[in-house]
KOLBAZA-383187 format. One record per residue (C-alpha): residue number from 1; x, y, z. Coordinates in pm, whole numbers, plus 32768, in hexadecimal, padded with zeros to 4 digits. Example, Ala and Ser with C-alpha at 12.3 -4.5 7.8 and 13.67 -1.06 7.14 Angstrom:
<pakes>
nr|c1|c2|c3
1|84CE|7E3E|830C .
2|8557|7F96|82CA .
</pakes>
This chain:
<pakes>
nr|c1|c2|c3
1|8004|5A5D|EDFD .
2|816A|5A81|EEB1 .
3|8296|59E3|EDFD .
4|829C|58C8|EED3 .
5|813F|587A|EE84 .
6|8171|5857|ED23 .
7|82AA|578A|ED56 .
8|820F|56A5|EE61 .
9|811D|5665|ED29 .
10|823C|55AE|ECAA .
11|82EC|5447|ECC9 .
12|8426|5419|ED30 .
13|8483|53B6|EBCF .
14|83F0|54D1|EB27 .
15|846B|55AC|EC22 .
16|85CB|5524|EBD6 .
17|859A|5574|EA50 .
18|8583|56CA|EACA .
19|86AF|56E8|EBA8 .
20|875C|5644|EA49 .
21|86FC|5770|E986 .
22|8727|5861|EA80 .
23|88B0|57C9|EAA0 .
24|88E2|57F5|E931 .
25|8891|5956|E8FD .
26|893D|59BC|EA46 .
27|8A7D|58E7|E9A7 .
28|8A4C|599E|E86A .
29|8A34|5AFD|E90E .
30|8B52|5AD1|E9CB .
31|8C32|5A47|E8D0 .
32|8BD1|5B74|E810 .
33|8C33|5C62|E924 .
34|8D8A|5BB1|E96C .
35|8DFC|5BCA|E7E5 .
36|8DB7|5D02|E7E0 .
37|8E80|5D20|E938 .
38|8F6D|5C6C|E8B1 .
39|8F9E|5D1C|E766 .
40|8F85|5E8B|E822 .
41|90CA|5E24|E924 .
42|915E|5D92|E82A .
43|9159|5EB2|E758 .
44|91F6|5F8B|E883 .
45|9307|5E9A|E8E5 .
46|9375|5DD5|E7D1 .
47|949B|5E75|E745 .
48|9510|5E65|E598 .
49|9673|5DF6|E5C2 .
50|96B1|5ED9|E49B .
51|9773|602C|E478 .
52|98C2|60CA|E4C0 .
53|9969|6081|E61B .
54|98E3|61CF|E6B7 .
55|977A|6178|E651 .
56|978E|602B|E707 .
57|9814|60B2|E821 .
58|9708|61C7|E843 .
59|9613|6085|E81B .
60|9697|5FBA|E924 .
61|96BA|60FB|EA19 .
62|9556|6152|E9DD .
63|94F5|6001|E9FA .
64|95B3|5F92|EB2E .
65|94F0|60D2|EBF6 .
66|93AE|6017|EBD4 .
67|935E|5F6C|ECF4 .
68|948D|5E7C|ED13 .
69|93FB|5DD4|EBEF .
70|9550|5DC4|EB62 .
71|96A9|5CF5|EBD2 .
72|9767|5E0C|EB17 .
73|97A2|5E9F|EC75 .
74|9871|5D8B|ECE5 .
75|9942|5D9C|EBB9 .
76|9ABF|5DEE|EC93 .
77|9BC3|5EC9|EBC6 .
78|9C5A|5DE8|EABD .
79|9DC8|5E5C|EAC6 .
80|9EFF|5E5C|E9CB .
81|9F89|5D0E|E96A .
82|A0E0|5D07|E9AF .
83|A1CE|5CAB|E8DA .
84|A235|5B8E|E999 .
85|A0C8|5B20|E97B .
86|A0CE|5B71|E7EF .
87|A1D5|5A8A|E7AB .
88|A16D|5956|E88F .
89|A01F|5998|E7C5 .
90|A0DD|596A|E680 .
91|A1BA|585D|E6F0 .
92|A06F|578F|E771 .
93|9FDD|5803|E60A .
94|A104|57AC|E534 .
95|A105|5651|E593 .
96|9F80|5604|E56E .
97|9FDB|56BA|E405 .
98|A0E9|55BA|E40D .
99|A037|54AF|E437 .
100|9EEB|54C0|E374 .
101|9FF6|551F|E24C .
102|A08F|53AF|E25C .
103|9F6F|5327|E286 .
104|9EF5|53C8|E118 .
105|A026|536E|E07E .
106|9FE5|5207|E0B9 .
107|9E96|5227|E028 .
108|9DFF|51F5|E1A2 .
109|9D48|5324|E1A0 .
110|9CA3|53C9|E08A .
111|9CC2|5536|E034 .
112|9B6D|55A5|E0A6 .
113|9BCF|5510|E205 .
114|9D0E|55B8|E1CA .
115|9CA1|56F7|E17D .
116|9B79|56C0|E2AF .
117|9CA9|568E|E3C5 .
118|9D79|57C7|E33D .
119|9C34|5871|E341 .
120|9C0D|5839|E4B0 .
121|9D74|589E|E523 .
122|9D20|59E5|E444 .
123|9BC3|5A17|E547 .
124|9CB4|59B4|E680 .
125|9D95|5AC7|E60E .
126|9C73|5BC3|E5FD .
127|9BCC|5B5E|E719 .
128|9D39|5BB1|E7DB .
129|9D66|5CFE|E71D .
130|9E82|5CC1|E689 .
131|9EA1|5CF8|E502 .
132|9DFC|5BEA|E438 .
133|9E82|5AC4|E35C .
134|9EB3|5AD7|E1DE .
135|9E22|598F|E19E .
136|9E02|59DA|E015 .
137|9F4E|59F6|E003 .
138|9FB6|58D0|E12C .
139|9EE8|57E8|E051 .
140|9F68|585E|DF1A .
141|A0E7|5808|DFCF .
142|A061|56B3|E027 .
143|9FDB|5646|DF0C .
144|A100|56D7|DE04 .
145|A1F1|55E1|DF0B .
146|A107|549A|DEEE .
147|A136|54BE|DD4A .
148|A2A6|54E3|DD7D .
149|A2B5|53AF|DE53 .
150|A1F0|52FC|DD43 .
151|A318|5331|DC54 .
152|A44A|531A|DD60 .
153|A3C4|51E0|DE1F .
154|A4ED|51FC|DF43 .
155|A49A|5376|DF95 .
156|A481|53DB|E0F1 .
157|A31E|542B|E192 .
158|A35D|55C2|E16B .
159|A35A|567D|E2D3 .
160|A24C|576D|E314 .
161|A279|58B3|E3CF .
162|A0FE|5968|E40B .
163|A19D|5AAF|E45A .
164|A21A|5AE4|E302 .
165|A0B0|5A8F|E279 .
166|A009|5BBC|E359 .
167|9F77|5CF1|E2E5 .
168|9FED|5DF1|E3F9 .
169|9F1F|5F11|E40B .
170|9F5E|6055|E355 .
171|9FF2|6191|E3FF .
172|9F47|62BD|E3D2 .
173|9FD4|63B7|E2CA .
174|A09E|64A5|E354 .
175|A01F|6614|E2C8 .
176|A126|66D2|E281 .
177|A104|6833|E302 .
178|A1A0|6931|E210 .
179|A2E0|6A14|E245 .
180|A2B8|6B4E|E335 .
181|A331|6C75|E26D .
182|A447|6CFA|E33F .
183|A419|6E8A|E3AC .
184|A554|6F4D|E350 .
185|A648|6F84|E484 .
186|A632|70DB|E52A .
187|A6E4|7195|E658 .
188|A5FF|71DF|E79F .
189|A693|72AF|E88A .
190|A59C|7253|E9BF .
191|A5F8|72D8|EB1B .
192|A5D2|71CA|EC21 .
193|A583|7233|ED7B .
194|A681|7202|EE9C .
195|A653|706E|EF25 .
196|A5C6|7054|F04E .
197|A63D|6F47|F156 .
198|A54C|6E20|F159 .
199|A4D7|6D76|F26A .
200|A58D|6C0E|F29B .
201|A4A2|6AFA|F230 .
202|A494|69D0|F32E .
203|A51F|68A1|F289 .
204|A3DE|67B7|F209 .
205|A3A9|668F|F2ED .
206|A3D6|6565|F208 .
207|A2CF|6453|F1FE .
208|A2F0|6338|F2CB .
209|A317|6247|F1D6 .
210|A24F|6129|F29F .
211|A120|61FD|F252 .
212|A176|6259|F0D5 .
213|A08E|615A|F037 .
214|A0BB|6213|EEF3 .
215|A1D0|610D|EE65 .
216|A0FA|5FD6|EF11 .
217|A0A8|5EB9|EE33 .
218|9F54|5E84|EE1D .
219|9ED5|5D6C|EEC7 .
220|9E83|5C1B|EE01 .
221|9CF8|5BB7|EDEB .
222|9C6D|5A77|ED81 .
223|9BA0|5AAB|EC4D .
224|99F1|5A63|EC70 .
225|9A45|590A|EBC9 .
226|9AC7|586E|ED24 .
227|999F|58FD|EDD8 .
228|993C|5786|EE06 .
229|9A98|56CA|EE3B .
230|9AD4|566F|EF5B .
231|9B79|5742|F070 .
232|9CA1|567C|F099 .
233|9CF8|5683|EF29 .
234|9C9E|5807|EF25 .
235|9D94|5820|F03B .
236|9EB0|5774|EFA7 .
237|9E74|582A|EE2D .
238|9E9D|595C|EF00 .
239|9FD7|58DF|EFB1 .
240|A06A|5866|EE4F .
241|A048|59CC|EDB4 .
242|A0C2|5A59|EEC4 .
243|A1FC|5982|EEAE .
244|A227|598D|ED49 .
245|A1D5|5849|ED06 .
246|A074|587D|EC63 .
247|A053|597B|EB5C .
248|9FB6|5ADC|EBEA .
249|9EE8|5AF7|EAB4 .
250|9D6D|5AA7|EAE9 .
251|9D22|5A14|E988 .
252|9E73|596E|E9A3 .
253|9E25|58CE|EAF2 .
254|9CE8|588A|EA91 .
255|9D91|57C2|E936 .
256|9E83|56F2|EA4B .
257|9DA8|5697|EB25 .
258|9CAC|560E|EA21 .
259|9DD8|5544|E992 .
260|9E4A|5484|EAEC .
261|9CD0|545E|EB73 .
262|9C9F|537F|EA3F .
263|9DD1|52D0|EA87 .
264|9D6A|52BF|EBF1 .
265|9BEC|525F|EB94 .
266|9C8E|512A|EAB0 .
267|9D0F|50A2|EBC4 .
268|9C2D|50DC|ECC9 .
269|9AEA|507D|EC38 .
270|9B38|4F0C|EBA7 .
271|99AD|4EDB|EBA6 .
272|9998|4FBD|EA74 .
273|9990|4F61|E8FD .
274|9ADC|4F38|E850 .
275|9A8E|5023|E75F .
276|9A71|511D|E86A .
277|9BC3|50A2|E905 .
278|9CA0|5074|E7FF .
279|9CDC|520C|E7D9 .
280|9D3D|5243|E917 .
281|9E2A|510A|E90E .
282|9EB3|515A|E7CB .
283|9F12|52C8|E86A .
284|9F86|5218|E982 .
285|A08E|513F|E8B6 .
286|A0FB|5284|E825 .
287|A10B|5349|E94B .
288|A27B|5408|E954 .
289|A318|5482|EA88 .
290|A26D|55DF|EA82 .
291|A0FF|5503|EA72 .
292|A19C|542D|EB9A .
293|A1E7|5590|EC48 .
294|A07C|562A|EBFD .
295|9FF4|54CC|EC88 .
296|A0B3|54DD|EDA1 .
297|A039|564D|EE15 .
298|9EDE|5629|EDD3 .
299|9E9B|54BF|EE9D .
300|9FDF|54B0|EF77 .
301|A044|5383|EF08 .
302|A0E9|52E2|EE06 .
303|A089|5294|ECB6 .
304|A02C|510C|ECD1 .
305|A118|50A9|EBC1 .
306|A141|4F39|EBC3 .
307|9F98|4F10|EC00 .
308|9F81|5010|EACB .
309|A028|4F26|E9E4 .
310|9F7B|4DE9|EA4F .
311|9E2C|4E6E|EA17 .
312|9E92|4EF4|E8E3 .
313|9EE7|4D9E|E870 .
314|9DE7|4D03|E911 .
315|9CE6|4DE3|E852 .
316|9DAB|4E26|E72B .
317|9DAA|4C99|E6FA .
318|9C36|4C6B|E717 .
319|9BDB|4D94|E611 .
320|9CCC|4CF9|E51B .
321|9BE8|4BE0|E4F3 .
322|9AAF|4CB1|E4CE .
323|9A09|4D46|E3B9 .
324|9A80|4E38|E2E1 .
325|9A22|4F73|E3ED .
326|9AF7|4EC4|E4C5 .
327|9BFF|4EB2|E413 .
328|9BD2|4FFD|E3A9 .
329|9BD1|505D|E508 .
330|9D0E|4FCD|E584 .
331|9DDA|4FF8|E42B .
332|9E81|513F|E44B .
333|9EEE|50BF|E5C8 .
334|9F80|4F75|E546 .
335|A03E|5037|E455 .
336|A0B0|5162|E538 .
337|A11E|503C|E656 .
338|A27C|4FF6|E6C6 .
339|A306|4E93|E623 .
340|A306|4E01|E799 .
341|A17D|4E28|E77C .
342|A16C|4DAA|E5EA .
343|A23C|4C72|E653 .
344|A145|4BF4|E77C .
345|A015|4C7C|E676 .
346|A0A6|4B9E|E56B .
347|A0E2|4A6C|E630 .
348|9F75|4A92|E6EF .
349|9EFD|4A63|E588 .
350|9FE1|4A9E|E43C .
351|9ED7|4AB4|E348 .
352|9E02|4BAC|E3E7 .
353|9F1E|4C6C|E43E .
354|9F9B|4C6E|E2CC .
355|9E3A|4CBE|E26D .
356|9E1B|4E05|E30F .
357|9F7E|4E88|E32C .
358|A03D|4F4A|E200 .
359|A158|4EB7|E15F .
360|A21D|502D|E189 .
361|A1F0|5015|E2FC .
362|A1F7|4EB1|E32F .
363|A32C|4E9A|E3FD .
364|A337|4D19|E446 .
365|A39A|4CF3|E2F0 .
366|A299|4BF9|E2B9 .
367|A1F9|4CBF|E1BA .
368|A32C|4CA7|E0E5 .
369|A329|4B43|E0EF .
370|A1FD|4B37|E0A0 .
371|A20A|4BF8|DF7A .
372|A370|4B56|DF1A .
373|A2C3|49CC|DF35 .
374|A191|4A7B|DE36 .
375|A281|4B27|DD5D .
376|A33E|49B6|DD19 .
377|A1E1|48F4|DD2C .
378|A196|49E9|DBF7 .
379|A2FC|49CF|DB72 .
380|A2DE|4859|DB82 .
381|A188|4846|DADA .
382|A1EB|4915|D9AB .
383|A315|485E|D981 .
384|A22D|46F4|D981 .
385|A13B|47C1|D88A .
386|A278|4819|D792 .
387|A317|46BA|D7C2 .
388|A1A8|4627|D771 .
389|A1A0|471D|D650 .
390|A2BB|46C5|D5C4 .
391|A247|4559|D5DC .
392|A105|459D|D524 .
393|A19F|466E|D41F .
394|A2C3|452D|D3CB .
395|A1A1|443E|D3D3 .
396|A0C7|452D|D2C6 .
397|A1FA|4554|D1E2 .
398|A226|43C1|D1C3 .
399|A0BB|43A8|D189 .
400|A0E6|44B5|D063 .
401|A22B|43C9|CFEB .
402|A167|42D3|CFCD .
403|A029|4341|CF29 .
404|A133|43E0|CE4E .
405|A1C4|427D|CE04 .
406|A0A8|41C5|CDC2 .
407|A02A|42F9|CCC5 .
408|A160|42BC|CC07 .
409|A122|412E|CBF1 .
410|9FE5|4142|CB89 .
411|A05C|423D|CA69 .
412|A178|4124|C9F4 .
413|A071|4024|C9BB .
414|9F8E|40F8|C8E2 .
</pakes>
């Protein structure tokens, strides 16, 4: 009997059954066949991120000549960091180090978070090249300064400066090549032949120094991280290096313009969660004329100051009366805000606002107050507790007079 004899022996449904089975071994083979596809290419390809730099650079060669299976190709030259670019990194790093400092010595960030945000400046720094951040010993500065404020209560917050906190990189030791002996002087008579007349050289035809490219600057290029920005904003970060006014640096650049899109995004995007906002807003209240300049370059327009602050209050005052993660969200922007922005806060709602600001940065002085009207609630309450002391204590000594006087009567009539 042919095969489709036997099978038209079948019913449909039995017939299915087969097809069932048939499908699970052929699912089984193949799955089978693609791990071990998958474990064989992987094998080849995947490269141990392990080694000294020469070994991962002979990985990444021999890796990036298979088949375009690699990006490392489109890696561009990375370039030396100027110095100009070093020390707008530093400045931009001094004052997040700045910042998240306050913050701990207010007790509004712990020293695991603390240690967590100088941890990440340190990976900026080595992502840039540039020599990386002691933060043993900027922690260890930090926290030596919050004891000494315990004990001198009118201190000032100490400055920061992350350049003194670096480890630059070690220079290669010099070997030092021993002394020549020196050969003792002697006389030699040499006869020189008669000079001949030489031929007068043609003076050398000096470069035209339009085509000497050698002293050229190279020419900026965007780093892969804008590959999906939009052109116009690729176009004017171009036109702001070019100018000056944007920072030539690619992880700098890249650091800026992560800074004012959130600022930008705050605004822009009112539909989004306030928890999402309030960053952006709260950078936006702090912006400083450089952040106004970076804003400027990269969207050609100015920073929307006035729209920047109302939002912020706007959203500032509805996470005030939230939950603690709120709050916890919008403290550090409260406390870092100008006393223009604490006053409106305060009156939009003054126990909320007292709830979630710090009485250090509290700026309204409401804080003070409140603390002052506690301070003489308490004052006045111990003072009613003495004076009802006092009372009690007058009232138990009479009672012990006169339990004392009717002790002494009763021992005259015996």
């Amino acid at each position: 009997m042919t095969l489709k004899q036997i099978l038209n022996s079948y019913s449909p449904l039995e017939l299915k059954e087969f097809i069932k089975e048939h499908n699970k071994r052929v699912r089984k083979m193949v799955s089978e066949e693609v791990k071990e596809f998958r474990k064989k290419k992987l094998s080849e390809l995947v490269i141990k991120a392990v080694g000294k730099k020469e070994d991962l650079v002979e990985k990444m060669i021999k890796t990036a000549n298979k088949n375009d299976v690699s990006s490392f190709k489109l890696i561009k030259s990375k370039g030396v960091t100027s110095q100009a670019d070093k020390d707008k990194l530093d400045a931009i790093q001094t004052k997040e180090a700045e910042e998240a400092a306050k913050d701990f010595y207010k007790d509004n960030l712990s020293e695991k978070d603390l240690r967590k945000e100088l941890n990440e400046l340190r990976n900026e720094r080595i992502r840039a090249g540039l020599p990386k951040l002691n933060v043993p010993k900027l922690l260890k500065f930090i926290k030596n300064k919050k004891e000494d404020m315990k004990d001198k209560p009118k201190m000032k917050i100490p400055k920061i400066t992350i350049s003194e906190y670096v480890d630059e990189k070690k220079e290669d030791k010099k070997v030092e090549s021993k002394p020549v002996p020196k050969l003792p002087k002697k006389d030699f008579k040499i006869k020189l032949p008669k000079e001949e007349k030489k031929p007068e050289k043609k003076p050398e035809k000096k470069p035209d120094p339009e085509t000497d490219t050698d002293t050229e600057d190279e020419e900026f290029t965007l780093p892969s991280f804008f590959k999906n920005t939009p052109e116009d904003i690729k176009k004017n970060i171009i036109k702001g290096v070019e100018k000056g006014d944007l920072p030539s640096s690619s992880f700098v650049i890249v650091t800026v313009y992560k800074g004012v899109r959130k600022i930008k995004n705050a605004v822009e995007k009112k539909d989004r969660p306030d928890k999402d906002r309030i960053e952006g807003l709260g950078r936006g209240i702090q912006a400083d004329e450089q952040d106004k300049q970076y804003y400027k370059a990269i969207y050609n327009k100015k920073l929307p100051e006035k729209e920047v602050v109302k939002d912020f209050i706007k959203v500032a005052g509805d996470l005030m009366v939230g939950d603690k993660s709120d709050k916890d969200a919008v403290r550090k922007f409260v406390n870092k805000a100008n006393v223009d922005i604490q006053n409106k806060l305060m009156r939009k709602n003054k126990d909320a606002y007292l709830s979630v600001v710090s009485g250090a940065n509290d700026k309204t002085g409401e804080s003070r107050k409140r603390a002052d009207a506690i301070d003489r609630a308490i004052a006045k309450d111990k003072a009613q507790r003495e004076k009802e002391f006092l009372e009690a204590k007058r009232e138990q000594e009479k009672d012990i007079k006169a339990v004392e006087k009717q002790r002494k009567a009763l021992q005259k009539k015996k």
